[in-house]
N, C-alpha and C positions, 0 to 999 in steps of 0.2 A: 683525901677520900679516894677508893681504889676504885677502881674502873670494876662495874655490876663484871660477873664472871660468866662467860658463855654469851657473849655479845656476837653477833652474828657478823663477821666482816668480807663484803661483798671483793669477790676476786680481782676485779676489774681495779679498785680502791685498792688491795691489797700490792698486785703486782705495778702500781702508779707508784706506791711509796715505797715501794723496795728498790723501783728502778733508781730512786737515789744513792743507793750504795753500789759504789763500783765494784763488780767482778772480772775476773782474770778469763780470760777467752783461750779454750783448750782445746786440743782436738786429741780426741783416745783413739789409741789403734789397737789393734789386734792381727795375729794372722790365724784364721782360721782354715777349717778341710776347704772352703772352698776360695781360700785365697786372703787376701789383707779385707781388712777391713775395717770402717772407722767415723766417727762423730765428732762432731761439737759439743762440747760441755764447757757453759758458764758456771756453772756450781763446781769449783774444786775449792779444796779443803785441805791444811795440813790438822793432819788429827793426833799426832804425837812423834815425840823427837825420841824415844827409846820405848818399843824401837821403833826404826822411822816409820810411821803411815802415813796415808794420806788418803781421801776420799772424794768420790764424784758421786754427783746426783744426775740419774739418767731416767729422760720421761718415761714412762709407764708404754708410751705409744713410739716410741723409738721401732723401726725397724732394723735398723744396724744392730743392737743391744742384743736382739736374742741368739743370733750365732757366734757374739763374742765374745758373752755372760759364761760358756761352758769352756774357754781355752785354758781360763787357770792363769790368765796372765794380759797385760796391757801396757802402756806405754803412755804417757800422758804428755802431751806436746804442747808447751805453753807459745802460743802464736806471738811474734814480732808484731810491732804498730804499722808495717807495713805490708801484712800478710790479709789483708782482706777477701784477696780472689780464693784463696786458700780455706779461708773461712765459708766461705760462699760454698766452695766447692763441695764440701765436708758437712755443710747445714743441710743439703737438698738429701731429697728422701729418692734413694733407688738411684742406680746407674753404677755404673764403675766408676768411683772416687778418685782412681788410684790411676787410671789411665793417662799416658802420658806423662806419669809424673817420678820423677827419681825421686830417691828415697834407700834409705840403708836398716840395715838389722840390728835391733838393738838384741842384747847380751841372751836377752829370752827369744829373741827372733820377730821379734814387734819392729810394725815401722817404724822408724824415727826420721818424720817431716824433713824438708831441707830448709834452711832459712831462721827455723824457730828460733826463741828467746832463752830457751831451756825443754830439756828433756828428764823423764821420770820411767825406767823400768819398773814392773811393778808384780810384785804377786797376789793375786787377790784371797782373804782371808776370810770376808764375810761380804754378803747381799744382803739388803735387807729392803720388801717393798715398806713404805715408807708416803701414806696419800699416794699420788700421779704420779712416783717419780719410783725408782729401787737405789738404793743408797749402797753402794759396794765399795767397799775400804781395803787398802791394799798395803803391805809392805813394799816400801821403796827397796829395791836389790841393785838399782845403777840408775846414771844419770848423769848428767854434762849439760854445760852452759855454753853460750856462744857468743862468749865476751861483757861488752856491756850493749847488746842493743836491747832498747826499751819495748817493754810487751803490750799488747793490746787488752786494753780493757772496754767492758760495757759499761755505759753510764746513761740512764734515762734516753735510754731507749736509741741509742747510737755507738758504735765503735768508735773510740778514743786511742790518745799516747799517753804514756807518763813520762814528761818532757824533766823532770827534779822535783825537788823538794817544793810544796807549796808553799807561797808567803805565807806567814802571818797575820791573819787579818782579825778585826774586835768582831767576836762574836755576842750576840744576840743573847742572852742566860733565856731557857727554858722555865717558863712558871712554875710553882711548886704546887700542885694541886692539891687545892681547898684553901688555899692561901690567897689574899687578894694583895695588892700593893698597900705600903705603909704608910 
């Protein structure tokens, strides 16, 4: 039997059961007229391999977002498992992010972080608001990794490592709904 349709799912329940799926912890940059600039984004996306995109989901109330939304171009820095202060840095709303901090040009003239796990030049193709968030998808135009250190993920509601390969462990089978046991 299918779940009634337009069921009302409270936000609070909503972002509890999402927090089970790990995301990739990113910080986008940009330089803009009045200097660099740049976020935290837990929603990135690879959207297709020809040609290459990729996508971020940026809140709706982001202050960073709106002077970076018009440069035509970003930078997507996938943080290391040891890049927390970095994260920290890059989450707070207002100040100079960038103060004190080295950092080089990527190919479009975006920062590119020091430390990260990987980097994404990018050119942006579409925006789209999208609920709370604007979903802006990019062509990948350059990019580089820095070796194999492991990236930082979120997981219910903390910053993680991905230390390898999970074990294998017996999982549980998921009911078949309207089905009872035999």
């Amino acid at each position: 039997m299918a779940p009634p349709v337009g069921t009302h799912v409270e936000p609070q329940v909503f972002r509890q059961v999402l927090g089970h799926v790990p995301t990739t912890v990113t910080v986008v940059t940009a330089s803009t007229a009045d200097g660099p600039a740049g976020l935290v984004v837990g929603s990135f996306v690879s959207v297709s391999l020809e040609p290459p995109l990729v996508g971020v989901f940026i809140a709706e109330s982001s202050a960073s977002w709106p002077p970076m939304s018009g440069t035509g171009s970003f930078t997507v820095n996938v943080l290391a498992h040891d890049q927390q202060e970095l994260c920290a840095r890059f989450a707070r709303s207002g100040g100079d992010k960038f103060a004190d901090l080295t950092w080089w040009e990527s190919p479009h003239g975006n920062p590119v972080l020091p430390g990260t796990t990987a980097w994404l030049d990018c050119l942006v193709q579409q925006v789209q608001k999208l609920g709370d968030h604007f979903f802006a998808v990019a062509e990948v135009v350059g990019l580089g990794v820095a070796g194999s250190v492991p990236p930082m993920v979120f997981h219910r509601g903390a910053l993680h490592t991905v230390t390898g390969p999970a074990p294998a462990t017996p999982r549980t089978p998921h009911p078949t709904p309207g089905k009872g046991p035999s």
